[in-house]
N, C-alpha and C positions, 0 to 999 in steps of 0.2 A: 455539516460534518457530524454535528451530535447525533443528529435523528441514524443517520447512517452506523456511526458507532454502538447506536444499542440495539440496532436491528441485526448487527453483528456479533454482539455479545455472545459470549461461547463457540462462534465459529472465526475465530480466529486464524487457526491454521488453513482452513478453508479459504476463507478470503486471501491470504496470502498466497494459496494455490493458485486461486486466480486470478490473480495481480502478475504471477511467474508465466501461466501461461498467455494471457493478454500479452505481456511483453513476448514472448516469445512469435508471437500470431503477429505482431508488428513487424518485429526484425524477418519474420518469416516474409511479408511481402514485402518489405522494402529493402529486401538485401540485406541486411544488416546494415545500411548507409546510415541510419541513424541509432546503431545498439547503445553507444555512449550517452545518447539520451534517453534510450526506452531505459538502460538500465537503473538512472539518477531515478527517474522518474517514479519506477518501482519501487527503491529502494525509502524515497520519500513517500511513498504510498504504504508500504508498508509500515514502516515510524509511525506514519499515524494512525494505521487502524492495529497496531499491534501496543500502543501505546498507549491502550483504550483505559485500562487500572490507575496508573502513573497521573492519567490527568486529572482526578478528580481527588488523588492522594496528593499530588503538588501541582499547586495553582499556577500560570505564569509567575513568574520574577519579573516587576518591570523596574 
């Protein structure tokens, strides 16, 4: 996920674009039978690559 988060650095927004449309290209073939999950899914896809500053400003808490 690192290597991934700084090959994304600066396109953030971008990536999130295509996280919305991926999801969408899901629900698009499968009916929406599964949007409650494409949507989670997203949403935790996005926390982590939009959270790319925050993690190296604050480390886990264990």
């Amino acid at each position: 996920m690192d290597k991934l988060k700084q090959l994304l650095k600066g396109h953030e927004d971008q990536a999130g674009q295509g996280v919305d449309k991926a999801g969408d290209f899901v629900d698009e073939k499968t009916q929406g039978k599964y949007s409650g999950q494409t949507d989670t899914a997203q949403d935790k896809l996005k926390e982590q690559l939009g959270g790319m500053d925050q993690d190296r400003d604050n480390p886990p808490q264990q």
